[in-house]
Backbone bond lengths (Angstrom), bond angles and torsions (degrees), N, CA, C in turn:
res aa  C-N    CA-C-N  psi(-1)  N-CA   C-N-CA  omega(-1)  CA-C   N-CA-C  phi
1 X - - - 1.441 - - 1.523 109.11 -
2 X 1.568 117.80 121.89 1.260 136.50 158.08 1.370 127.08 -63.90
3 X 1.492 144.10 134.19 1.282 129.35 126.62 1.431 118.19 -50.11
4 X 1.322 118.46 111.16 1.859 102.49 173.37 1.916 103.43 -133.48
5 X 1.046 110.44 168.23 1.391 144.18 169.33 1.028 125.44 -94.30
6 X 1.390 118.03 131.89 1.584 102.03 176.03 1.525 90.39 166.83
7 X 1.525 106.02 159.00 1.806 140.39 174.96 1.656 125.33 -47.62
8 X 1.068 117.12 120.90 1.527 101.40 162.82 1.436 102.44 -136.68
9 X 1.168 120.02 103.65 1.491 162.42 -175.29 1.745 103.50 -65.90
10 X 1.341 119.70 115.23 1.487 121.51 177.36 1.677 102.57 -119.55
11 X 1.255 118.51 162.64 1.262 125.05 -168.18 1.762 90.63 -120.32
12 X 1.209 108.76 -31.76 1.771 107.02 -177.87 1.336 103.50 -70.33
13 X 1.399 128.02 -38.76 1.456 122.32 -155.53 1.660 103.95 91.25
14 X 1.001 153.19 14.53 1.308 166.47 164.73 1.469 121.13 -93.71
15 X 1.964 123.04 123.22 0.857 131.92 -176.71 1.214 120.71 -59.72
16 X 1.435 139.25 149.37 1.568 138.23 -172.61 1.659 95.76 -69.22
17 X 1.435 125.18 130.93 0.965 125.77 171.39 2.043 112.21 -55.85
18 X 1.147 101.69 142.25 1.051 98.96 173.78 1.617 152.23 -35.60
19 X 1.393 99.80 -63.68 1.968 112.79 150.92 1.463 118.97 -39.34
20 X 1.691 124.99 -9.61 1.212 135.36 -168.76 1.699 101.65 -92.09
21 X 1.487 109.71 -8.94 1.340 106.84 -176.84 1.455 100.80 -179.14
22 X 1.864 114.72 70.01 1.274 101.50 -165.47 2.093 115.01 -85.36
23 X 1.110 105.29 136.49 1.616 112.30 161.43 1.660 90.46 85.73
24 X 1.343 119.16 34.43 1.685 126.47 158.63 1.316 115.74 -114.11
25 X 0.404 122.62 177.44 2.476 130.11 -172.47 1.668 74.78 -131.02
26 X 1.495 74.52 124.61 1.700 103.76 158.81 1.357 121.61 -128.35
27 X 1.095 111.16 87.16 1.420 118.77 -171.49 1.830 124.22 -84.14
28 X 1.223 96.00 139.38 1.965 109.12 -168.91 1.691 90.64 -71.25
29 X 1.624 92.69 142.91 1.766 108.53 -178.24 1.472 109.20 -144.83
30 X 0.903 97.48 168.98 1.922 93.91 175.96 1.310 113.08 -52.77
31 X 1.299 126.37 119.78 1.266 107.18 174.40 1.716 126.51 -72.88
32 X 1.279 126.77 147.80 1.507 137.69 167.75 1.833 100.23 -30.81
33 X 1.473 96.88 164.65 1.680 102.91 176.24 1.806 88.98 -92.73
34 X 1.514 96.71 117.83 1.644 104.50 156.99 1.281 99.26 132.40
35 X 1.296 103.99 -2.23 1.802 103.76 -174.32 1.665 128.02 -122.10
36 X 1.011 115.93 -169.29 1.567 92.07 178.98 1.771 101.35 -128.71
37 X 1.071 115.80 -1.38 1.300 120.03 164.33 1.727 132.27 -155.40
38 X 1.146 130.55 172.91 1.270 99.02 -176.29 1.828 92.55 -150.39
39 X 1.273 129.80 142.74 1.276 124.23 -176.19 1.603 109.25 -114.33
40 X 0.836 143.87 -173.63 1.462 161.10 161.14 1.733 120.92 -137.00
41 X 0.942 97.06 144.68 1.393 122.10 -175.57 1.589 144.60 156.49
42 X 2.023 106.41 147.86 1.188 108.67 -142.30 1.459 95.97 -108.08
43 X 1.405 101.66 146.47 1.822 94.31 -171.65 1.208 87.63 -163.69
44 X 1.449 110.02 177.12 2.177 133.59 166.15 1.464 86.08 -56.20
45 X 1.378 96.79 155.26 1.241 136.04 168.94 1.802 117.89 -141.70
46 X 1.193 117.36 86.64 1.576 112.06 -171.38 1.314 106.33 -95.13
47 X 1.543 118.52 122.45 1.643 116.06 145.73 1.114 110.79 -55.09
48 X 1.459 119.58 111.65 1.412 98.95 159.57 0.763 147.51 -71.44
49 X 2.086 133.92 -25.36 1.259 123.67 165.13 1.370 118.21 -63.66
50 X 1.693 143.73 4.53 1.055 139.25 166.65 1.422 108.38 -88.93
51 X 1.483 110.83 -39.34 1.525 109.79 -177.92 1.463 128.78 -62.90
52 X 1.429 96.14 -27.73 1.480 110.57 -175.08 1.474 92.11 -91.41
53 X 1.515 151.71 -23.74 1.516 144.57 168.36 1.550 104.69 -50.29
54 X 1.673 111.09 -35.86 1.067 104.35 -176.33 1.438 134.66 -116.29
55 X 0.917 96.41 19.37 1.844 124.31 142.59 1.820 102.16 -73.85
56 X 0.950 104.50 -74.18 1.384 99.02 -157.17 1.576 108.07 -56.82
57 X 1.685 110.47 -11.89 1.950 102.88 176.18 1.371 110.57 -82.93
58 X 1.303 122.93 -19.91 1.157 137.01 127.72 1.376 128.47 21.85
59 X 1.552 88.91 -107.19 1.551 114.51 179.16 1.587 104.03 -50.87
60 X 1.537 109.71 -34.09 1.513 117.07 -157.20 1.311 104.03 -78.71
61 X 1.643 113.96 -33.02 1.709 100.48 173.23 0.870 98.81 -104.06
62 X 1.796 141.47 64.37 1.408 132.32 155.52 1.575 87.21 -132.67
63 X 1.545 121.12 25.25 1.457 112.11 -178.87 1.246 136.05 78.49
64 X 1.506 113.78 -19.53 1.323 130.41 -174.08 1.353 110.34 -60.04
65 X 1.067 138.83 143.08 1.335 146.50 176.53 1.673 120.05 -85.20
66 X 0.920 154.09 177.62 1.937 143.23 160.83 1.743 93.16 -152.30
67 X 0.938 114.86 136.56 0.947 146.37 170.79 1.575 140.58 -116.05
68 X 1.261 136.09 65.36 1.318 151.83 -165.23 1.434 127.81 -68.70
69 X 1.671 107.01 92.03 1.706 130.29 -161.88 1.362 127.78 -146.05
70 X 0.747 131.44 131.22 1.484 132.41 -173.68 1.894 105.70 -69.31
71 X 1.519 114.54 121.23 1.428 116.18 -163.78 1.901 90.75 -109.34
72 X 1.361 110.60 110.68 1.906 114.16 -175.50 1.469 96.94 -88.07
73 X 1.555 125.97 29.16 1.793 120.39 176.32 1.135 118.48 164.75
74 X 1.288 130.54 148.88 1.782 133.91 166.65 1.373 106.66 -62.92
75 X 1.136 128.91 -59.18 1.745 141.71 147.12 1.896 96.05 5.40
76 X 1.722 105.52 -82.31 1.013 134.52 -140.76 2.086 89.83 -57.36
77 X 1.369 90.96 -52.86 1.585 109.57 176.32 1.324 129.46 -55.56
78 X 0.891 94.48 -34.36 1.898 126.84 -174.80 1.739 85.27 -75.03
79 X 1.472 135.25 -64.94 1.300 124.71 -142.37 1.975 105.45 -96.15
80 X 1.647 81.52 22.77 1.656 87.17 172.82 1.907 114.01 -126.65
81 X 1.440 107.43 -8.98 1.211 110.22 -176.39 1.541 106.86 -156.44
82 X 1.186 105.42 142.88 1.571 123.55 177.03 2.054 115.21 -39.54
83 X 1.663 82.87 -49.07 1.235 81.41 -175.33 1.509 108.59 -131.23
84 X 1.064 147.72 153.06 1.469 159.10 -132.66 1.673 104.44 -155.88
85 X 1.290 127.39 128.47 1.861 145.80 159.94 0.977 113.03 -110.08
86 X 1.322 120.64 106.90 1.599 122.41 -179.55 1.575 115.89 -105.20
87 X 1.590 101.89 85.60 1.149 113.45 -172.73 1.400 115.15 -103.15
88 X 1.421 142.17 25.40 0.966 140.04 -173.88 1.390 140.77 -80.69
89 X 1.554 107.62 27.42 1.484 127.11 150.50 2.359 90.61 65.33
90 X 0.855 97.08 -112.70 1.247 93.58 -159.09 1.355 121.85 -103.73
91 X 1.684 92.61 3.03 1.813 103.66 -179.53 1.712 92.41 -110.83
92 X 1.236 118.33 11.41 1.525 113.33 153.70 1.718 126.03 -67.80
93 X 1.919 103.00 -16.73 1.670 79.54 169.62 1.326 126.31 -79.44
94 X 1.454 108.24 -26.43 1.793 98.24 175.42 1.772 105.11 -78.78
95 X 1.225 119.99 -34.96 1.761 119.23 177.62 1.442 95.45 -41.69
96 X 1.108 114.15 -70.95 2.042 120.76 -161.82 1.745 88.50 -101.45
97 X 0.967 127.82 28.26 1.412 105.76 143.42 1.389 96.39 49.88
98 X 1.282 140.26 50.94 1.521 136.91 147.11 1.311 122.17 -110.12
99 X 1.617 111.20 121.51 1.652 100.48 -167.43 2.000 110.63 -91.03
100 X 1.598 88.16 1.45 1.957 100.42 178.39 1.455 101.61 -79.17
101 X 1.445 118.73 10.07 1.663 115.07 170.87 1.467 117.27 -84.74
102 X 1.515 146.55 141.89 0.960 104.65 -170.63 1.764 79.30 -150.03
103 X 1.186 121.33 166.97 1.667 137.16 174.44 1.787 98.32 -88.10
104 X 1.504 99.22 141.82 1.176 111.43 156.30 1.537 105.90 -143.81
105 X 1.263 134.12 120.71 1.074 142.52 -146.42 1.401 115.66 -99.92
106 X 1.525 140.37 110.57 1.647 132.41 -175.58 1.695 101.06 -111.89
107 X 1.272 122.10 150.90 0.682 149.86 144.61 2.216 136.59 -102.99
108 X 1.078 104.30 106.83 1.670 104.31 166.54 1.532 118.40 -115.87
109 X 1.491 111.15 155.39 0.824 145.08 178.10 1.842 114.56 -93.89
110 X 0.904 118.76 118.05 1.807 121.21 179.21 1.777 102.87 -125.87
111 X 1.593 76.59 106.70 1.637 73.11 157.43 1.967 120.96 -145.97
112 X 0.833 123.95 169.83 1.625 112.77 -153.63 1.286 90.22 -63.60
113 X 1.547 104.88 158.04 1.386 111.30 172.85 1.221 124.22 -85.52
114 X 1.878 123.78 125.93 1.179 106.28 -158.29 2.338 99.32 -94.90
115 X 1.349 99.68 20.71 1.633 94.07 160.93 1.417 90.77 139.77
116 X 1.254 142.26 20.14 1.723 129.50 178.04 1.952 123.10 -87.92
117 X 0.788 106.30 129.44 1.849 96.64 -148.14 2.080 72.07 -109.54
118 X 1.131 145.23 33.59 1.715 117.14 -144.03 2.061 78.19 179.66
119 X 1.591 95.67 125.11 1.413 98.22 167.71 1.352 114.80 -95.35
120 X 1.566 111.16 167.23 1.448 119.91 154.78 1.440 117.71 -154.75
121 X 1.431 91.16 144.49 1.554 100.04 178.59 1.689 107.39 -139.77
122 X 1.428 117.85 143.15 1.279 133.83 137.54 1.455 128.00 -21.08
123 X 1.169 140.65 170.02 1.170 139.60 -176.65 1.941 86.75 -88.79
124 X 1.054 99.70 143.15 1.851 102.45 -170.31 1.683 100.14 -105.54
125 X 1.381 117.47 46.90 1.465 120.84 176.14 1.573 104.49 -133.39
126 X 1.562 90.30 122.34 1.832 104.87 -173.29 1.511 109.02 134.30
127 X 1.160 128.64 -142.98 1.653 129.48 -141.56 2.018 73.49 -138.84
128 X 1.372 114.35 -33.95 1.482 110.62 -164.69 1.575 120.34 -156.14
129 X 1.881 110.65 120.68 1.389 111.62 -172.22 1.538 96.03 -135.32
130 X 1.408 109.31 -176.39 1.364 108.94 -154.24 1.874 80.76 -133.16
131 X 1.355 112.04 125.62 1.395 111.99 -178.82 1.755 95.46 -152.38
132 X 1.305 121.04 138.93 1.574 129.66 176.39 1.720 98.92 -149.90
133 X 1.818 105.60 119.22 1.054 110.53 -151.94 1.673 76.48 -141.70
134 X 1.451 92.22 142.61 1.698 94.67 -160.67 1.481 98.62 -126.02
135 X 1.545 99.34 139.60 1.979 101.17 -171.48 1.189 100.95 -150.93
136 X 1.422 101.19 84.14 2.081 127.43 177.32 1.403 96.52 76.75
137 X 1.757 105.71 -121.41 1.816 105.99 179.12 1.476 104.04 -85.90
138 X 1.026 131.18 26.31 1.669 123.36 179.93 1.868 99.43 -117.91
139 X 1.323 97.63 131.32 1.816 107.18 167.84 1.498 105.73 -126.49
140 X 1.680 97.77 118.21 1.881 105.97 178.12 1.606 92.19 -89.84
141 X 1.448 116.17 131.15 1.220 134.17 -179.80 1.752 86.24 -112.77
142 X 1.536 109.96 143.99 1.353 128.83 171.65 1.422 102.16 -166.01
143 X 1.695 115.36 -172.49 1.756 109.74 1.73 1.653 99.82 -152.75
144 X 1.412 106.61 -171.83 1.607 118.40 -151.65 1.457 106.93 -137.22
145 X 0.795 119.66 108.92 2.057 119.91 166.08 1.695 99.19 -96.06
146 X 1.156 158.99 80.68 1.600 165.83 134.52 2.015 96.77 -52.02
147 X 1.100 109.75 100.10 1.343 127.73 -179.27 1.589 99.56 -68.81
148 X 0.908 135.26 122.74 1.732 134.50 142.10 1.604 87.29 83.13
149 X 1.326 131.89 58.72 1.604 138.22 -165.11 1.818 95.97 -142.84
150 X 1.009 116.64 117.42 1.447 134.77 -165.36 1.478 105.82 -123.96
151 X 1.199 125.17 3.13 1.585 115.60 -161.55 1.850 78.31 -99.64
152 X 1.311 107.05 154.51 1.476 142.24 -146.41 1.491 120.14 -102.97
153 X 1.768 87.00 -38.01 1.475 111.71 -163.84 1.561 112.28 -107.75
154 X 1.486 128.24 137.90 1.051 127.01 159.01 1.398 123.06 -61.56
155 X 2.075 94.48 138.09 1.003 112.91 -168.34 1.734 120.14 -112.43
156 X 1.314 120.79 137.20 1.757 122.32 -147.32 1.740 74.80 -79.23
157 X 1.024 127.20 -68.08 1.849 103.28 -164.71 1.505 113.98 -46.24
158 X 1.536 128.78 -34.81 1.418 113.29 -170.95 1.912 99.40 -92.36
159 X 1.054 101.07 1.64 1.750 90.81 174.10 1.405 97.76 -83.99
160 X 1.553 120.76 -46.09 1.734 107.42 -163.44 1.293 101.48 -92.83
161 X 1.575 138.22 5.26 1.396 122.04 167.27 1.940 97.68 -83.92
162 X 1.257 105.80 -26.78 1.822 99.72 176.39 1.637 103.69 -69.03
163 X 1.016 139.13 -55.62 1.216 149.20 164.96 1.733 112.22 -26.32
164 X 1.069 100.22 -47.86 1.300 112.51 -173.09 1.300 110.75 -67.90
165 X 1.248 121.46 -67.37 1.364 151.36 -178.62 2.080 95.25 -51.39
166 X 1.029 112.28 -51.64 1.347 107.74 -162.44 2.199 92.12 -78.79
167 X 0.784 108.74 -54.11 1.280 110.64 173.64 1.355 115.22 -31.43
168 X 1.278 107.11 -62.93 1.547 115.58 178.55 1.584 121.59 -39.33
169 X 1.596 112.40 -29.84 1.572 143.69 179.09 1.311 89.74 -97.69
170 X 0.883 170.18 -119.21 1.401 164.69 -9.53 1.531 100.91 147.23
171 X 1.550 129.46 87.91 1.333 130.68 150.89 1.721 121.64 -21.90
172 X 1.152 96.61 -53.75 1.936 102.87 -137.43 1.650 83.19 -91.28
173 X 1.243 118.87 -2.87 1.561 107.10 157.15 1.324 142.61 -68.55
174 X 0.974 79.28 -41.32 1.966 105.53 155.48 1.741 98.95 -24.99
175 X 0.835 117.67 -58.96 1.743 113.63 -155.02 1.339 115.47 -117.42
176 X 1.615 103.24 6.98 1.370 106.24 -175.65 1.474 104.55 -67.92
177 X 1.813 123.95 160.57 1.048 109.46 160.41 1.502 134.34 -74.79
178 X 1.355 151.63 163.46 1.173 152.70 -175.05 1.668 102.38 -110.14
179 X 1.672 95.50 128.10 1.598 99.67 -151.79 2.328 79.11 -114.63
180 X 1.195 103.47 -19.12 2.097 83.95 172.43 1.558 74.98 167.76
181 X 1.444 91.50 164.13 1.553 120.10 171.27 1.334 120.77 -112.90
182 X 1.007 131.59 109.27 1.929 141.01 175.08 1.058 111.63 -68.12
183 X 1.516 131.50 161.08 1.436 153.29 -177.28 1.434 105.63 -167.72
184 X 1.547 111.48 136.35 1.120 120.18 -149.72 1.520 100.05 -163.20
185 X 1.326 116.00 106.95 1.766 123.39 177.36 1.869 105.12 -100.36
186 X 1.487 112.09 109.49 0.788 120.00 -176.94 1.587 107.25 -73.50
187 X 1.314 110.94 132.89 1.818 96.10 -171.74 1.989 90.59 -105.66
188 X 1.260 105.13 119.18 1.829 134.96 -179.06 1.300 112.39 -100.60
189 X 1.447 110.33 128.08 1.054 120.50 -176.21 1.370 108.52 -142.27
190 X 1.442 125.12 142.63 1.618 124.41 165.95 1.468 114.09 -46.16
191 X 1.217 123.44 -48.58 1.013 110.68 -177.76 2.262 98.40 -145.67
192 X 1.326 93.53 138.01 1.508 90.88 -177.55 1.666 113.41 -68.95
193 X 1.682 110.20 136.49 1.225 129.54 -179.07 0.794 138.03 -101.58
194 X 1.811 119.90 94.62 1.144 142.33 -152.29 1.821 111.98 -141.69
195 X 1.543 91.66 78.14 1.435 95.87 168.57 1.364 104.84 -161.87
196 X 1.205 118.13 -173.13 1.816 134.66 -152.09 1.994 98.11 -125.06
197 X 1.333 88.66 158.75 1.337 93.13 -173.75 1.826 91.58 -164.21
198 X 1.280 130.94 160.76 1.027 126.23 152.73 1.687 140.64 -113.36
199 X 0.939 108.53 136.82 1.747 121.99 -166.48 1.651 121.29 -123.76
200 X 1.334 95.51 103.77 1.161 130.02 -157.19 1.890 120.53 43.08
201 X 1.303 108.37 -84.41 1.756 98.51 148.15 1.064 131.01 -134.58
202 X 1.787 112.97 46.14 1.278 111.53 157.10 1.442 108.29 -128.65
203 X 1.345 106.14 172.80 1.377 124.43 162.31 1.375 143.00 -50.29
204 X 1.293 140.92 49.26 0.910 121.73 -168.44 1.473 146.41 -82.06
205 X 1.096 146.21 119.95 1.280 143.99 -139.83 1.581 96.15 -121.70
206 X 1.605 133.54 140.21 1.622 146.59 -164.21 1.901 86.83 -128.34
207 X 1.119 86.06 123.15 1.742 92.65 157.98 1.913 116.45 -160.89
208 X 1.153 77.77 67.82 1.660 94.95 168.86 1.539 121.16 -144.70
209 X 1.480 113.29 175.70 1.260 120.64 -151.84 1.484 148.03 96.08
210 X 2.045 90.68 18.72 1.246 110.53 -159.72 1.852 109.75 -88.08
211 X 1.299 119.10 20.67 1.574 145.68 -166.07 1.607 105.84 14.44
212 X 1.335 137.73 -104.50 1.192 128.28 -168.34 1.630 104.33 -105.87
213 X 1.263 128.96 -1.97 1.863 130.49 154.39 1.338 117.64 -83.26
214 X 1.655 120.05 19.69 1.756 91.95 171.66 1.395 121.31 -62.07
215 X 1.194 131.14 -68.61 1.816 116.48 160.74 1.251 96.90 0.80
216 X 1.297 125.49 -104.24 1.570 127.69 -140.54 1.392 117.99 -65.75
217 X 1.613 110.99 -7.67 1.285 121.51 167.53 1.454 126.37 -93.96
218 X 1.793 109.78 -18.11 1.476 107.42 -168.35 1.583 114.50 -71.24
219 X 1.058 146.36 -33.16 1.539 137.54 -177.97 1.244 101.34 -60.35
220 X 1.734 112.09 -53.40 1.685 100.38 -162.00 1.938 128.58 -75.54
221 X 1.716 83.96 -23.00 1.729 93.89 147.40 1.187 137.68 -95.09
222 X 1.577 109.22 23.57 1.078 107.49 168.69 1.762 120.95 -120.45
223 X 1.518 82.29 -20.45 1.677 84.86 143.24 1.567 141.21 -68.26
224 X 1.168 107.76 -8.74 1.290 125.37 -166.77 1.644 105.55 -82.28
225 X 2.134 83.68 -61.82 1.788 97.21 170.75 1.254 101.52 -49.06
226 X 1.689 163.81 -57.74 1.188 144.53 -144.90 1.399 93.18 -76.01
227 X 1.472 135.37 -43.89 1.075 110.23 175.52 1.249 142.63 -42.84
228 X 1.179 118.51 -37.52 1.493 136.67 -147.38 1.442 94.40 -104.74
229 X 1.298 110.76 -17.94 1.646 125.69 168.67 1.443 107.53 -54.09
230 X 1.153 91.20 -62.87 1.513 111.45 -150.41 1.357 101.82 -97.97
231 X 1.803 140.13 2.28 1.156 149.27 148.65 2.081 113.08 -48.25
């Protein structure tokens, strides 16, 4: 995790609502050519494949074990351990049988960074925004909201309309190389699901449904889950 800097670009001329960045100063800046306003502000910046390496060293020097298996039920889980976390992001609606789960589908673009130390993003409301967020030699080009979109695999039209779009902002992207393509099913929920129930004789505790804020949601639901643990 970075401290970084960087743009959030509106086309209305309208400040980012608040909850969009709570207890940060978002300060008004010149806006970009094409826009009608432009904000600033300093916040985290997480790689995630480093962040999540270090979660998992984590678990590893607290003893915890991981184990990598395909789980066919809560049942199945339940009749192997006392207590059960049903964290399974978007394959929790058939696991828990909830049909209020729903896919929202992202797609990014990574390609080396050809020198941007400073993010920017679009206003991130709609089906499509233009965001390039830079982490050392790696630049994540996005991004994609695809509502009720389950397909897995990257797709060549939404890679070169991101490409496009970020280029248009950013020249020297144009020619950067492309180091892999991401896919990412945001698992959405009306309201995030974080409570306990019991199954057969264990505990089971649901904490998913956190759609495109898990980051900014995982500590404080995960304090919650220890509760309900330990209730």
């Amino acid at each position: 995790m970075a401290i970084a800097s960087g743009t959030l670009a509106s086309s209305g001329g309208i400040a980012p609502p608040p909850q969009l960045f709570p207890g940060v100063e978002v300060r008004r800046s010149e806006p970009p050519a094409g826009y009608a306003a432009g904000f600033r502000v300093t916040l985290p910046l997480i790689d995630m494949p480093r962040y999540l390496d270090h979660l998992a060293a984590r678990v590893d020097a607290a003893g915890v074990p991981i184990e990598l298996r395909p789980v066919d039920s809560l049942a199945e889980a339940a009749g192997e351990a006392p207590v059960v976390v049903n964290c399974a992001g978007v394959g929790a609606r058939d696991l828990a049988a909830d049909p209020a789960l729903r896919s929202v589908r992202g797609q990014h673009v990574v390609v080396e960074n050809p020198g941007l130390a400073e993010f920017f993003i679009t206003e991130p409301f709609g089906p499509a925004w233009t965001s390039l967020f830079p982490h050392g030699e790696r630049l994540v080009l996005g991004g994609l909201a695809q509502e009720d979109d389950w397909d897995p695999e990257p797709r060549t039209e939404d890679a070169e309309a991101i490409l496009e779009r970020c280029a248009a902002r950013e020249p020297r992207v144009r020619d950067a190389r492309i180091l892999e393509h991401q896919v990412g099913l945001r698992p959405v929920r009306d309201v995030v699901r974080v409570e306990a129930e019991t199954l057969g004789t264990a505990r089971l505790v649901h904490n998913y449904g956190h759609g495109g804020t898990g980051v900014g949601l995982s500590w404080g639901c995960a304090r919650e889950v220890v509760a309900l643990v330990a209730a």
